[in-house]
PASEBA-1860 file (N, C-alpha, C; in nm, 3 decimals):
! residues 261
1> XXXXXXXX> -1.085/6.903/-3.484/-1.228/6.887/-3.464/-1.266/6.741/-3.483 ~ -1.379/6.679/-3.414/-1.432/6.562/-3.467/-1.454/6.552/-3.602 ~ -1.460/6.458/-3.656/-1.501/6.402/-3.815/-1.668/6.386/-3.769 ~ -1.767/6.396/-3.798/-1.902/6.418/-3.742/-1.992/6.326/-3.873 ~ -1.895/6.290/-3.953/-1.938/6.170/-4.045/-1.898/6.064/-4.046 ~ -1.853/6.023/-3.917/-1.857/5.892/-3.856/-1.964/5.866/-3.698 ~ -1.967/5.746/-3.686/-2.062/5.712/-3.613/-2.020/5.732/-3.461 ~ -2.038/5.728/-3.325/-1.984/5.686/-3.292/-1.940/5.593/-3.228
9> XXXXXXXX> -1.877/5.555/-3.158/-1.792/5.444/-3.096/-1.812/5.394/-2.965 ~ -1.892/5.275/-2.967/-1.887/5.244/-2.808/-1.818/5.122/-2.803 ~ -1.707/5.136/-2.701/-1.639/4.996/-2.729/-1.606/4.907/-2.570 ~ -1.643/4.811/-2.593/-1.659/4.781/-2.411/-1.538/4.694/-2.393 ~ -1.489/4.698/-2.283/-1.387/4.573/-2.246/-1.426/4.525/-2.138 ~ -1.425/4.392/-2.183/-1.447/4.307/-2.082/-1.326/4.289/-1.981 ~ -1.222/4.310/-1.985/-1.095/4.293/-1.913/-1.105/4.114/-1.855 ~ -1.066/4.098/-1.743/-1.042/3.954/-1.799/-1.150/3.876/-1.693
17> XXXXXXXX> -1.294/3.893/-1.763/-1.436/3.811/-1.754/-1.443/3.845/-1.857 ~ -1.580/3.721/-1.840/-1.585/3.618/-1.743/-1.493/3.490/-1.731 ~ -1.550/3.420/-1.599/-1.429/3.306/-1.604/-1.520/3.187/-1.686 ~ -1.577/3.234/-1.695/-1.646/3.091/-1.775/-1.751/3.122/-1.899 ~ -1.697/3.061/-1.987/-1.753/3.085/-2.106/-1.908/3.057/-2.149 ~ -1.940/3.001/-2.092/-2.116/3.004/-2.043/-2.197/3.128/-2.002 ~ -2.091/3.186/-1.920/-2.108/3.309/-1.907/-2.169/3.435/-1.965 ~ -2.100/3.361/-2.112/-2.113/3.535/-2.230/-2.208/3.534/-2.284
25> XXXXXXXX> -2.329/3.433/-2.274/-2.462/3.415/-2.337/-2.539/3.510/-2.291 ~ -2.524/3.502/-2.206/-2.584/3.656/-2.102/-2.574/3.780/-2.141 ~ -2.446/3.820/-2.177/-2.390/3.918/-2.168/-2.411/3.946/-2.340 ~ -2.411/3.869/-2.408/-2.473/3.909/-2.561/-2.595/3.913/-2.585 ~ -2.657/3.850/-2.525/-2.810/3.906/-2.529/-2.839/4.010/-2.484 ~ -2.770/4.048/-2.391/-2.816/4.218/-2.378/-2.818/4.328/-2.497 ~ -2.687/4.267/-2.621/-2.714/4.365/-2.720/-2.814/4.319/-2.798 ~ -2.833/4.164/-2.789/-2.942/4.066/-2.912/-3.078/4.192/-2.858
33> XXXXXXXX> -3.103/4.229/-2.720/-3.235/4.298/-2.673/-3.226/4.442/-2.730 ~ -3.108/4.477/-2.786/-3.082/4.671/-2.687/-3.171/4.759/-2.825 ~ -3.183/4.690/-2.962/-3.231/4.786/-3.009/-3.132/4.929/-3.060 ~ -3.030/4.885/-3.069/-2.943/4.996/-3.090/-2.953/5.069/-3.245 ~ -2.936/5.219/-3.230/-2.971/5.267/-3.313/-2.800/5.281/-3.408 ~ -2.810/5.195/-3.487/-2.714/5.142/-3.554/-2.643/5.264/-3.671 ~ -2.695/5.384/-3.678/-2.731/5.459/-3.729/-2.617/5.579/-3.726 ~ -2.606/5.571/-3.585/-2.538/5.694/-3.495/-2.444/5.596/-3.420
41> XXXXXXXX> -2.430/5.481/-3.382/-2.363/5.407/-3.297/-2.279/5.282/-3.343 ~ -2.169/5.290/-3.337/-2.086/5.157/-3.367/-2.046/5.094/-3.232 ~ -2.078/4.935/-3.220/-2.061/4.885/-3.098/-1.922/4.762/-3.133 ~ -1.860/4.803/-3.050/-1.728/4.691/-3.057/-1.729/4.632/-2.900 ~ -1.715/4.509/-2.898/-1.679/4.435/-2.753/-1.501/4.351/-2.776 ~ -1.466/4.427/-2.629/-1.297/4.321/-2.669/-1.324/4.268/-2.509 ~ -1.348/4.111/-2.553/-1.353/4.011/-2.472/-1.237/3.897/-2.453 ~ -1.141/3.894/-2.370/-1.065/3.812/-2.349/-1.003/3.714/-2.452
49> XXXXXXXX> -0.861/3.717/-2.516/-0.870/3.690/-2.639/-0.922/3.504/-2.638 ~ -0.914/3.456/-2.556/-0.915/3.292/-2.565/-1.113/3.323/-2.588 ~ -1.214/3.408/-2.618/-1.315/3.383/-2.626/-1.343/3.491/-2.770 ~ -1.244/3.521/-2.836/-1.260/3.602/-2.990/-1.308/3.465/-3.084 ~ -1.248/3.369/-3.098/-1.314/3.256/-3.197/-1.484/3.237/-3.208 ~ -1.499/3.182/-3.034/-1.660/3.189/-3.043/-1.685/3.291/-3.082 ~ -1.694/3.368/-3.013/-1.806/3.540/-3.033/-1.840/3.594/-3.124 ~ -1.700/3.572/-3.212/-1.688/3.551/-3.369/-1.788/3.468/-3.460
57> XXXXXXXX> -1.788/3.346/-3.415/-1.857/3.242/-3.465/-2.000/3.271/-3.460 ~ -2.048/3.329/-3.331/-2.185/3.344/-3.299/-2.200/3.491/-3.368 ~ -2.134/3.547/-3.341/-2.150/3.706/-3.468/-2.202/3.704/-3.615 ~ -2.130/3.548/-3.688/-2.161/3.541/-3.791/-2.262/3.483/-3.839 ~ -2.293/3.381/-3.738/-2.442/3.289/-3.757/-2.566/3.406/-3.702 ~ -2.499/3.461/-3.628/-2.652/3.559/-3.615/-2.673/3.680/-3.692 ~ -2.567/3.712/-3.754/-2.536/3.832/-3.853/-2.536/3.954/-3.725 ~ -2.460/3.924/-3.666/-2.473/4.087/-3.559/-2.382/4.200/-3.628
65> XXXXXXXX> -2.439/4.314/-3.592/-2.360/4.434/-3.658/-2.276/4.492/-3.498 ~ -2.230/4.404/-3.485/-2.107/4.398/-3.350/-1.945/4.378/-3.397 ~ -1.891/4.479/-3.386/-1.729/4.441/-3.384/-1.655/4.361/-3.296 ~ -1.529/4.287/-3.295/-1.436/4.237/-3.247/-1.295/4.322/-3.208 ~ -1.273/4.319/-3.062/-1.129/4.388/-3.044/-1.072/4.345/-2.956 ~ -0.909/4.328/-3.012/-0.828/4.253/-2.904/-0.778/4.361/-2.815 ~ -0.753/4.303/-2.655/-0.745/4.379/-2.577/-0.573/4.460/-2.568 ~ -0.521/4.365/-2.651/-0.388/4.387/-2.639/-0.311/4.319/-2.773
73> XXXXXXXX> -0.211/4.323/-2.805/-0.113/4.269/-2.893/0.005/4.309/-2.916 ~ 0.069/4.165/-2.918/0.234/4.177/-2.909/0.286/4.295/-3.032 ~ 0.406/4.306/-3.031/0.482/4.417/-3.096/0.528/4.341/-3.249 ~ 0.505/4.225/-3.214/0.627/4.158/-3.323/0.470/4.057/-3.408 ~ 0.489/4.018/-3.542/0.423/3.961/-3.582/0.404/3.818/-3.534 ~ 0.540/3.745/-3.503/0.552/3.622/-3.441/0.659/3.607/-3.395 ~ 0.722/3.492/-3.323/0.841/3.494/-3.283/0.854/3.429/-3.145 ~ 0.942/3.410/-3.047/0.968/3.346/-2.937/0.945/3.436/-2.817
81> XXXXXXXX> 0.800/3.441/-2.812/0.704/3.552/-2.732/0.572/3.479/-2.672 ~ 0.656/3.406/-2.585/0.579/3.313/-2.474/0.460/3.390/-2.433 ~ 0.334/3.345/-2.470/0.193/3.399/-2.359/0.156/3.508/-2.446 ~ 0.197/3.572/-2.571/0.201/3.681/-2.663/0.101/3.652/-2.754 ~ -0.017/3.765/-2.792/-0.081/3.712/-2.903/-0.040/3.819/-3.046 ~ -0.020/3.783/-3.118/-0.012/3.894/-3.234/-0.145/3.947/-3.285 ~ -0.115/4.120/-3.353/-0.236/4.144/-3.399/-0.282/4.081/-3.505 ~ -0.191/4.016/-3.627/-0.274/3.912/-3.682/-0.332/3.826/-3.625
89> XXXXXXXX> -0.318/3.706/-3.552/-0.350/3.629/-3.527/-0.523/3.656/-3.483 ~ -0.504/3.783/-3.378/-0.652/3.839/-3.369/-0.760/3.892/-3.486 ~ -0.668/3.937/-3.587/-0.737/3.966/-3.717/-0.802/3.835/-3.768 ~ -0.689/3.751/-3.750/-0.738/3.643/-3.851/-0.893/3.574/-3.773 ~ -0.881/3.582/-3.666/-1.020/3.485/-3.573/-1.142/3.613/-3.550 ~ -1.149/3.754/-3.612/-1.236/3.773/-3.624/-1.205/3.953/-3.551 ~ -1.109/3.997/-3.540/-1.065/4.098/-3.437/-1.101/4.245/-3.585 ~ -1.118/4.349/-3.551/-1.152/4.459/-3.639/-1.064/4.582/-3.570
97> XXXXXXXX> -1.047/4.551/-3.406/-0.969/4.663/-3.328/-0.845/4.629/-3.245 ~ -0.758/4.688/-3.216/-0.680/4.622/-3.110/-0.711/4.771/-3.035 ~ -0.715/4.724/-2.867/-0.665/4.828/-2.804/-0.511/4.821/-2.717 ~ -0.467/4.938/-2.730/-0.297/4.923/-2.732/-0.249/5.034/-2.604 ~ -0.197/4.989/-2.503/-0.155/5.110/-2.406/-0.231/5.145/-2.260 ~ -0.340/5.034/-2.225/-0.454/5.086/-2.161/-0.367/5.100/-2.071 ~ -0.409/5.133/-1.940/-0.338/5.215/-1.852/-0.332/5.035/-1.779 ~ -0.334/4.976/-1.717/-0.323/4.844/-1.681/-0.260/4.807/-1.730
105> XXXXXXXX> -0.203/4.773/-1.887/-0.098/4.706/-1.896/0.031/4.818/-1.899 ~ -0.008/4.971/-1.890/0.111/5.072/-1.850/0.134/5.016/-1.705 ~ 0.033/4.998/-1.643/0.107/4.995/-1.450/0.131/4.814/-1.451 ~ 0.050/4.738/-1.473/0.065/4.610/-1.428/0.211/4.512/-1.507 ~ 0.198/4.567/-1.640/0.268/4.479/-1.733/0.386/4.571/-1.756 ~ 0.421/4.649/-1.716/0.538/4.749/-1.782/0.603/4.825/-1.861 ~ 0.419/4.807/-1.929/0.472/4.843/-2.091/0.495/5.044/-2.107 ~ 0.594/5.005/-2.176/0.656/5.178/-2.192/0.575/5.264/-2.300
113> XXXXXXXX> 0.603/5.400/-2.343/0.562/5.396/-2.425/0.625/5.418/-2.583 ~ 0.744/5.367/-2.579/0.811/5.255/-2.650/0.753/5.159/-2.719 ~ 0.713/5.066/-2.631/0.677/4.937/-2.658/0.492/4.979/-2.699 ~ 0.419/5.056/-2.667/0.306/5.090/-2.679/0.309/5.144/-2.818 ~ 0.388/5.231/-2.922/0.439/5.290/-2.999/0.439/5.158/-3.096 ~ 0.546/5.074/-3.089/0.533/4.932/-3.156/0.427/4.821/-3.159 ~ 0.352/4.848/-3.072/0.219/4.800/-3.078/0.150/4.847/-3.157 ~ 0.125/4.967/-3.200/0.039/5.080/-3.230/0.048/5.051/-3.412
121> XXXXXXXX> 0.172/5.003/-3.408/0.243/5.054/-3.592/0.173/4.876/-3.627 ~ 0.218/4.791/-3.532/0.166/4.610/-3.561/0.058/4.591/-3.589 ~ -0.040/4.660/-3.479/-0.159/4.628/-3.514/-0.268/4.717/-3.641 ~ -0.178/4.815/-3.691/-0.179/4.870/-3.787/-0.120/4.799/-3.905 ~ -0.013/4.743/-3.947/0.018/4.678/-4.044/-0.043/4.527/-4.037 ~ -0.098/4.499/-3.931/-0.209/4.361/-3.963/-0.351/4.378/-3.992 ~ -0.373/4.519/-4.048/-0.496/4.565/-4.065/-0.594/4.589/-3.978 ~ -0.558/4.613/-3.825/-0.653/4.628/-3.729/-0.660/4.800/-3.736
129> XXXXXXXX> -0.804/4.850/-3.667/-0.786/4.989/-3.587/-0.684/4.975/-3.439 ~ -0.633/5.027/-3.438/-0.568/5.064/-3.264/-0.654/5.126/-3.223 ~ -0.647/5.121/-3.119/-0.730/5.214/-2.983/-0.647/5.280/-2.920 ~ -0.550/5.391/-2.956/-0.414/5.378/-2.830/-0.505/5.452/-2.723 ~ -0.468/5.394/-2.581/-0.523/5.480/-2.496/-0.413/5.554/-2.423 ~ -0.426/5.668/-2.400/-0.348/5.808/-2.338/-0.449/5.845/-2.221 ~ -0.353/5.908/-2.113/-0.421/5.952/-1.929/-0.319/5.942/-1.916 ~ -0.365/6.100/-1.768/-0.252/6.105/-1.693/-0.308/6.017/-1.544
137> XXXXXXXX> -0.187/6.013/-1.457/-0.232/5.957/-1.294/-0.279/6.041/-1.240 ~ -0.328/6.018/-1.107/-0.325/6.144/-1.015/-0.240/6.239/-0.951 ~ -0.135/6.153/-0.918/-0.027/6.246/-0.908/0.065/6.339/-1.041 ~ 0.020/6.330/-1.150/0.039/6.432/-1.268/-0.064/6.526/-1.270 ~ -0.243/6.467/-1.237/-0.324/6.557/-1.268/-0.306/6.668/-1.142 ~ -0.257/6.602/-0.982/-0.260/6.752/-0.851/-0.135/6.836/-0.924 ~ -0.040/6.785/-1.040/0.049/6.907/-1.036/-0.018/7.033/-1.148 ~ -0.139/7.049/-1.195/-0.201/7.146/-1.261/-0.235/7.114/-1.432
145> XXXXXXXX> -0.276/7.142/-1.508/-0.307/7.126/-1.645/-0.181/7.145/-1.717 ~ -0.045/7.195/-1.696/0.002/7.213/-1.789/0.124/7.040/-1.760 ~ 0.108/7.000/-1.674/0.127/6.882/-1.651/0.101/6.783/-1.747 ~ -0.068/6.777/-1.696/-0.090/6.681/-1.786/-0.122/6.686/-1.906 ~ -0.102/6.825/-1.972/-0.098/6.826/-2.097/0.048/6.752/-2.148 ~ 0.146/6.849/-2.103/0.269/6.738/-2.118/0.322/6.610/-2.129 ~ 0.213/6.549/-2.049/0.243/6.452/-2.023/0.143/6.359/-2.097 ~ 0.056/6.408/-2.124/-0.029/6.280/-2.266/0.054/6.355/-2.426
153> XXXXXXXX> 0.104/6.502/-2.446/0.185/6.472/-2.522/0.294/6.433/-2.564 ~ 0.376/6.369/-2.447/0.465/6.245/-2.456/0.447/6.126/-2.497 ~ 0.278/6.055/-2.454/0.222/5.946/-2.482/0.209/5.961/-2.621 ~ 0.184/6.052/-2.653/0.116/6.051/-2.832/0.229/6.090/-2.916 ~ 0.350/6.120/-2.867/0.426/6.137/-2.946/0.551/6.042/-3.027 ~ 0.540/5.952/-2.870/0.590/5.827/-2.853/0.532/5.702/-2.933 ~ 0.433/5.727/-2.923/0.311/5.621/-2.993/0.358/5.582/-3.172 ~ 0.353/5.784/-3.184/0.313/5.733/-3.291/0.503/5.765/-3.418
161> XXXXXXXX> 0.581/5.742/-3.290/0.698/5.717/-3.376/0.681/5.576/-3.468 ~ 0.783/5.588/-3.534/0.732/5.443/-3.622/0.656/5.403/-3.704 ~ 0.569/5.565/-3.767/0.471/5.522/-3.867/0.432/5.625/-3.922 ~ 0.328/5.632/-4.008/0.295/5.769/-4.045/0.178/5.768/-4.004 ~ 0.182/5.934/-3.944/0.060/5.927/-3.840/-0.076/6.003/-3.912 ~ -0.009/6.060/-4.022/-0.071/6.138/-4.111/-0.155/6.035/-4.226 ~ -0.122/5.905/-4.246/-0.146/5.836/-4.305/-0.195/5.753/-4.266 ~ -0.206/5.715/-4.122/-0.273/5.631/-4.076/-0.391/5.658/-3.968
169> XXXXXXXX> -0.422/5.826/-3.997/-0.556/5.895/-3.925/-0.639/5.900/-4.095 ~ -0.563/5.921/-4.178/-0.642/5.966/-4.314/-0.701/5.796/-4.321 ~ -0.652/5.714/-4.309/-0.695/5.608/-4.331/-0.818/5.558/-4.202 ~ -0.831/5.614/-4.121/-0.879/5.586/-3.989/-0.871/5.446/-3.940 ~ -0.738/5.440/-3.922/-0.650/5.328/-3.856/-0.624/5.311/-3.678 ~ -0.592/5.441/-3.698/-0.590/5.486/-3.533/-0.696/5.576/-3.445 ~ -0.736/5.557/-3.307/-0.838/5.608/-3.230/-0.747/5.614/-3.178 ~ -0.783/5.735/-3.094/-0.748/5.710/-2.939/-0.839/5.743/-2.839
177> XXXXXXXX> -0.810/5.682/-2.703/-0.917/5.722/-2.617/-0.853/5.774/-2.462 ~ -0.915/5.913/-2.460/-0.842/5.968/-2.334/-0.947/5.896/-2.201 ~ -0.797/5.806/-2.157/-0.840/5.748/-2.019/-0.781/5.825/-1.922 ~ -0.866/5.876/-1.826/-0.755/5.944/-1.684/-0.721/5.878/-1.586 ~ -0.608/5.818/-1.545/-0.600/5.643/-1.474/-0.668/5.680/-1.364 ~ -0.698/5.794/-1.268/-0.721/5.836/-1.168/-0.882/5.805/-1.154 ~ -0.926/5.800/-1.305/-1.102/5.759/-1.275/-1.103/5.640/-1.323 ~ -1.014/5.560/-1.357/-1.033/5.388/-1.399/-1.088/5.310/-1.281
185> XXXXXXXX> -1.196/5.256/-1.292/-1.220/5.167/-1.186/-1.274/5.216/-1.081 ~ -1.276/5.391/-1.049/-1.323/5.408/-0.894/-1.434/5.497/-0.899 ~ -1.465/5.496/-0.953/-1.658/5.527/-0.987/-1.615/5.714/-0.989 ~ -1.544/5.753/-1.006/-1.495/5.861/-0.996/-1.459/5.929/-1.177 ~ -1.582/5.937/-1.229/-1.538/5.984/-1.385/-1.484/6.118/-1.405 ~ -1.438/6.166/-1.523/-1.371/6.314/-1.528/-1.517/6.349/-1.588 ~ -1.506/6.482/-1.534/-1.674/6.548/-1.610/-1.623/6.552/-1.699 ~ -1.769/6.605/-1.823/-1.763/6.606/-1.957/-1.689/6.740/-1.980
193> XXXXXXXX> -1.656/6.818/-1.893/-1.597/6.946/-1.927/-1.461/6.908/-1.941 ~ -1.444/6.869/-1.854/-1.247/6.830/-1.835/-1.178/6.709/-1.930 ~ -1.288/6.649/-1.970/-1.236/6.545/-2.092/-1.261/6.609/-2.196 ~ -1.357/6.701/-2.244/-1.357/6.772/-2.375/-1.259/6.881/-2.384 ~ -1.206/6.905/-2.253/-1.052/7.036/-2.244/-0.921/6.905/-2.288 ~ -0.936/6.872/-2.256/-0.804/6.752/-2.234/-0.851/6.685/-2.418 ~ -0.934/6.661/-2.416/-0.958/6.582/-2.552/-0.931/6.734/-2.675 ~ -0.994/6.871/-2.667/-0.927/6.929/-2.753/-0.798/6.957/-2.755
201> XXXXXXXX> -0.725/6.920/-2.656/-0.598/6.970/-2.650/-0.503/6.869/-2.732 ~ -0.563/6.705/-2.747/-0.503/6.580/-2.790/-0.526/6.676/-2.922 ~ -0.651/6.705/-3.006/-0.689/6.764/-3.112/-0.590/6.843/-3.188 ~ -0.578/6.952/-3.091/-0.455/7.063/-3.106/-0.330/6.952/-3.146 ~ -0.284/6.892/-3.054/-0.146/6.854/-3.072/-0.134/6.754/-3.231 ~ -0.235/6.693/-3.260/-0.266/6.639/-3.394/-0.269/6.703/-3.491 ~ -0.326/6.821/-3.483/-0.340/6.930/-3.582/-0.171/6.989/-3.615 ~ -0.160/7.061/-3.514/0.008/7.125/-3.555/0.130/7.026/-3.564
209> XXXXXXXX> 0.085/6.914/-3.495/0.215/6.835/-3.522/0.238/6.761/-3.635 ~ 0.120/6.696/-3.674/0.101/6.586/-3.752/-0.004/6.628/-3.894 ~ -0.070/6.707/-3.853/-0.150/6.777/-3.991/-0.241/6.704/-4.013 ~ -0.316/6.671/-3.868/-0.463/6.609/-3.849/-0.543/6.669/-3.820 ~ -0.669/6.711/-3.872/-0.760/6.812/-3.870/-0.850/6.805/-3.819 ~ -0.885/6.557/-3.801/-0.975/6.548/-3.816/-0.922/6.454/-3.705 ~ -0.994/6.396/-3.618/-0.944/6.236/-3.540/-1.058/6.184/-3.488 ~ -1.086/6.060/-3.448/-1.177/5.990/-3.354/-1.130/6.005/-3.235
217> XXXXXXXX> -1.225/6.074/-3.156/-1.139/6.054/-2.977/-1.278/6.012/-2.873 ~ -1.213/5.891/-2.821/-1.297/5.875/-2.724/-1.284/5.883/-2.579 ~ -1.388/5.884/-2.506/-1.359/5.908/-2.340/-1.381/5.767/-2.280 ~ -1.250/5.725/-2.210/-1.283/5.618/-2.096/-1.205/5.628/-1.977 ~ -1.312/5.534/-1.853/-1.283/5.582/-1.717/-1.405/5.619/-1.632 ~ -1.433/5.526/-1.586/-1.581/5.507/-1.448/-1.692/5.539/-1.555 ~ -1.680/5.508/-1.669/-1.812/5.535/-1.792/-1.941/5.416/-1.723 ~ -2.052/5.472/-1.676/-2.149/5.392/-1.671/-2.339/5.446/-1.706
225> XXXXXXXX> -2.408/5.347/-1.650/-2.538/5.390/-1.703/-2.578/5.547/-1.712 ~ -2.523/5.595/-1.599/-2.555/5.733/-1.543/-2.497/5.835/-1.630 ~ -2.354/5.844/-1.659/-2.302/5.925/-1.699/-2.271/5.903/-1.876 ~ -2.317/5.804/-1.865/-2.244/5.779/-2.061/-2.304/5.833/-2.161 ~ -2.467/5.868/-2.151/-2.507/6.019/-2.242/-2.407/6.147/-2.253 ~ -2.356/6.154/-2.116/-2.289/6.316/-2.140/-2.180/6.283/-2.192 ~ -2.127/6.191/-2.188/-1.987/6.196/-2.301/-2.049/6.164/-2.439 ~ -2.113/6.059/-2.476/-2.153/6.009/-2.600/-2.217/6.118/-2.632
233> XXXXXXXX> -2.328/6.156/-2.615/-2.389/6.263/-2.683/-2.306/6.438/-2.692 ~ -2.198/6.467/-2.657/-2.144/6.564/-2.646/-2.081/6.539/-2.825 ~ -2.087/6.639/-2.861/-2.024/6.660/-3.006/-1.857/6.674/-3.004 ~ -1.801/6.732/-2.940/-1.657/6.706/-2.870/-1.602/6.565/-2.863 ~ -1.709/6.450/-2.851/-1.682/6.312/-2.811/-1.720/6.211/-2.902 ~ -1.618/6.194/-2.962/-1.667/6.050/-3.064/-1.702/5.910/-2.997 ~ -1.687/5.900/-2.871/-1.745/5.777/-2.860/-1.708/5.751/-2.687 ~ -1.701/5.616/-2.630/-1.659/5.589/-2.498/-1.593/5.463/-2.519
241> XXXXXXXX> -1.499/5.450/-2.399/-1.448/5.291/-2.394/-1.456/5.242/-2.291 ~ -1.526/5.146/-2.237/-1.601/5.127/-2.141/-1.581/4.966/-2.074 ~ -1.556/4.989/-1.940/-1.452/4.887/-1.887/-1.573/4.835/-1.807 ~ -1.512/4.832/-1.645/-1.617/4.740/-1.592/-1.773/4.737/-1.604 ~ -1.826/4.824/-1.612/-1.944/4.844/-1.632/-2.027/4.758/-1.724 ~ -1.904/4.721/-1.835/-1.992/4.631/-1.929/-1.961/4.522/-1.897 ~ -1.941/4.463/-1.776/-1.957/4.323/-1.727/-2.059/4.267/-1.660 ~ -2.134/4.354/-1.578/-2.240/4.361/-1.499/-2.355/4.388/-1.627
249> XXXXXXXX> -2.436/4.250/-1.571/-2.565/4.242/-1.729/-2.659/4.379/-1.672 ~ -2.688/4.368/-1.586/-2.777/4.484/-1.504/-2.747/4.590/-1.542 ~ -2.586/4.637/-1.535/-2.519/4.813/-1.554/-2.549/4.787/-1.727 ~ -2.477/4.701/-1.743/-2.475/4.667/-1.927/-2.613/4.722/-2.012 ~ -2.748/4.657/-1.956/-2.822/4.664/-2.030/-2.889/4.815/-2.000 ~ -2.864/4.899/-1.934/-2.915/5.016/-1.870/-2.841/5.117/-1.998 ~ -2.704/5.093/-2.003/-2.593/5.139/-2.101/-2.635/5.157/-2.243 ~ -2.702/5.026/-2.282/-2.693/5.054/-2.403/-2.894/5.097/-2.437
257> XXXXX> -2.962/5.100/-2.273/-3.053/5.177/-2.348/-3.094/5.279/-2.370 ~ -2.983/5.380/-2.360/-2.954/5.478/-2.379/-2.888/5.509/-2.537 ~ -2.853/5.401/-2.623/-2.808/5.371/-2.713/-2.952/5.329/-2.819 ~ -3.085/5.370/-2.797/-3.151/5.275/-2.835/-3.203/5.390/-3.000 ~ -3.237/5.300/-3.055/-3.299/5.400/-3.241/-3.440/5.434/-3.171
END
């Protein structure tokens, strides 16, 4: 079941905007306006890591009740890992989340879920939350539900070799957020029915495997102005993770006024 004494979770990724750092003045004033009801809602933004220092900086001079999350992080604390950022390193400049596994760096970057698994335990022993994100493709979801049940409990099982998973949900270290790669990006979201079937089923597999009773799970994938009440406000749904949509100031500020106290 959800933990229903936590807030929940809206966490946006910027993926990799803007190109110019002038840019993000914009795009933070939409929350400086939104009025968010701080109450019921925790807001995290993971913005491109070369722009975590500022955002940081301006977070603290303005006192925003805004989190920091890196979009990604290496496996290893440091080491001869060209173009690699560690999850310390993101901790240290201001980071509170890593997200680990998104389906983009599963298709673009190659990452297994192996290597997603070792991410998961790093950015956990540098004191971050993980985000692991779990989805099936489309060609897993036409072969029927028992598919893709299978097949996100491979992702989660894989993940969370390498650590204690029991110890690091009691601690609320780890989220995860069911992405379905098939609605990433193409305005094509999973209804709130089929992510709350798929999201109790992550539930289930936590419960009997691992002796988690309780988890944060969020929904991401074509999340925008229109549809992000019915996941957020569904009790089934701890929160959303929310990709392009929160790049566009227009979609952005529509988003979170729906978020408003």
């Amino acid at each position: 079941m959800s933990d229903y004494s936590m807030k929940k979770l809206i966490a946006f990724n910027w993926k990799m905007y803007p190109k110019k750092a002038a840019d993000i003045e914009g795009l933070l004033l939409a929350f400086d306006d939104a009025n968010i009801d701080t109450d019921r809602y925790e807001i995290a933004i993971a913005p491109p890591a070369v722009y975590l220092p500022m955002i940081a900086d301006i977070f603290y001079e303005v006192k925003a009740d805004i989190s920091l999350a890196m979009q990604n992080c290496a496996w290893q604390s440091e080491g001869a890992l060209t173009g690699e950022i560690s999850a310390e390193m993101g901790k240290n400049v201001g980071a509170d989340y890593a997200i680990i596994g998104h389906s983009e760096r599963r298709m673009y970057f190659g990452e297994t879920d192996e290597m997603i698994g070792k991410k998961v335990s790093a950015a956990i022993k540098a004191g971050l939350v993980a985000i692991l994100c779990v989805g099936e493709p489309l060609s897993v979801r036409k072969k029927g539900k028992a598919a893709v049940k299978q097949y996100i409990r491979k992702q989660i099982e894989e993940a969370m070799k390498g650590l204690s998973a029991s110890k690091a949900f009691s601690s609320k270290r780890i989220i995860i957020a069911y992405e379905p790669v098939w609605a990433i990006g193409t305005g094509n979201a999973a209804t709130p029915e089929d992510a709350i079937e798929v999201i109790a089923f992550i539930r289930s597999i936590l419960n009997t495997s691992y002796s988690i009773p309780t988890a944060r799970i969020l929904y991401g994938g074509s999340v925008n102005a229109k549809n992000v009440p019915l996941f957020v406000k569904h009790d089934g749904i701890d929160g959303a993770l929310i990709g392009g949509a929160s790049i566009d100031k227009k979609e952005l500020k529509s988003i979170l006024k729906t978020l408003h106290s």
